[in-house]
C-alpha positions in Angstrom: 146.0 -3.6 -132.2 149.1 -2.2 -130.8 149.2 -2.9 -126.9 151.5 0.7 -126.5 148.0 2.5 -128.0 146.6 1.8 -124.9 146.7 3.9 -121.7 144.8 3.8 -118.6 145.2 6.9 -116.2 143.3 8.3 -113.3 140.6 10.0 -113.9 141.0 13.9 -113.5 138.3 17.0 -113.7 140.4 17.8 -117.0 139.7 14.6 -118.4 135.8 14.7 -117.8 135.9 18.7 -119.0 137.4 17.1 -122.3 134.3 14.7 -122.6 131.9 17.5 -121.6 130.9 18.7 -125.8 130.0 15.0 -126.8 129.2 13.3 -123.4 125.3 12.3 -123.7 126.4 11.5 -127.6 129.5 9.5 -126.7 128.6 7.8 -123.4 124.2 7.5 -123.8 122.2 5.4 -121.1 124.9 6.4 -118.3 125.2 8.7 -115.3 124.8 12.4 -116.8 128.1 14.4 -116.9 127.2 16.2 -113.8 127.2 12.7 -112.0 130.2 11.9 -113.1 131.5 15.4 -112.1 130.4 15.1 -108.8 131.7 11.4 -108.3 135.4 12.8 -109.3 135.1 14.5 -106.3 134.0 11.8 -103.6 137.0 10.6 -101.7 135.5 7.5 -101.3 135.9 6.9 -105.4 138.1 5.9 -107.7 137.7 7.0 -111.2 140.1 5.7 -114.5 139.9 6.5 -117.8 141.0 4.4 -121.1 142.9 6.3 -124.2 143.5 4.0 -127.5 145.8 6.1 -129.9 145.3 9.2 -127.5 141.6 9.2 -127.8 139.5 8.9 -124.6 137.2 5.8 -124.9 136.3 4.2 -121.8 135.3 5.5 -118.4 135.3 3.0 -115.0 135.4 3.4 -111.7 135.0 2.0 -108.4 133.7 3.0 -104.9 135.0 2.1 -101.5 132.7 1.6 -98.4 133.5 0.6 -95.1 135.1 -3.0 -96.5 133.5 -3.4 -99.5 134.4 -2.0 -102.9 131.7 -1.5 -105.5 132.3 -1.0 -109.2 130.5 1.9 -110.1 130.4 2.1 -113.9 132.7 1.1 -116.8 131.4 2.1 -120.5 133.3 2.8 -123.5 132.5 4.7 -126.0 130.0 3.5 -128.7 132.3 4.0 -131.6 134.3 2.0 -130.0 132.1 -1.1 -128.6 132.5 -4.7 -129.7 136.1 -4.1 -131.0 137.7 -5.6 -127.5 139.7 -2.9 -126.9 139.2 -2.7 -123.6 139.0 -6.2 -123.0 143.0 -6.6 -124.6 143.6 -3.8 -122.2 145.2 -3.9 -118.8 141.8 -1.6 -117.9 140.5 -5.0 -115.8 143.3 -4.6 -113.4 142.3 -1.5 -111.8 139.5 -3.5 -110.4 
């Protein structure tokens, strides 16, 4: 594993819209797409996504309240579990 096959961006509605075909398939036992669409959204939020060799494969964010920040989610794709992609990532320091 090539560390330049690794990306992590902010997540963006165009990102999620990408997702949108495979979501439930991709991404099972998470918030539903709408969720996530609605969570882009809140200001409070801060959403990042992971691309290995230009494919989208993890989804994290975190929320912000008062103080406090919460991580919200962070799931990768199951294709792509168990192959420590994300953990050899810089992902991590967005939290």
């Amino acid at each position: 594993m090539d560390a330049s096959d690794i990306h992590v961006l902010p997540m963006r509605s165009h990102h999620l819209e990408a997702l949108q075909q495979d979501f439930e398939k991709n991404f099972p036992n998470i918030w539903t797409y709408a969720i996530w669409e609605e969570e882009l959204g809140n200001t409070n939020s801060s959403y990042y996504i992971l691309f290995y060799q230009d494919e989208p494969i993890s989804l994290g964010g975190i929320k912000n309240v008062i103080d406090e920040a919460d991580l919200m989610n962070i799931v990768t794709r199951t294709d792509y579990q168990k192959k420590r992609i994300c953990q050899a990532s810089s992902y991590s320091h967005h939290f």
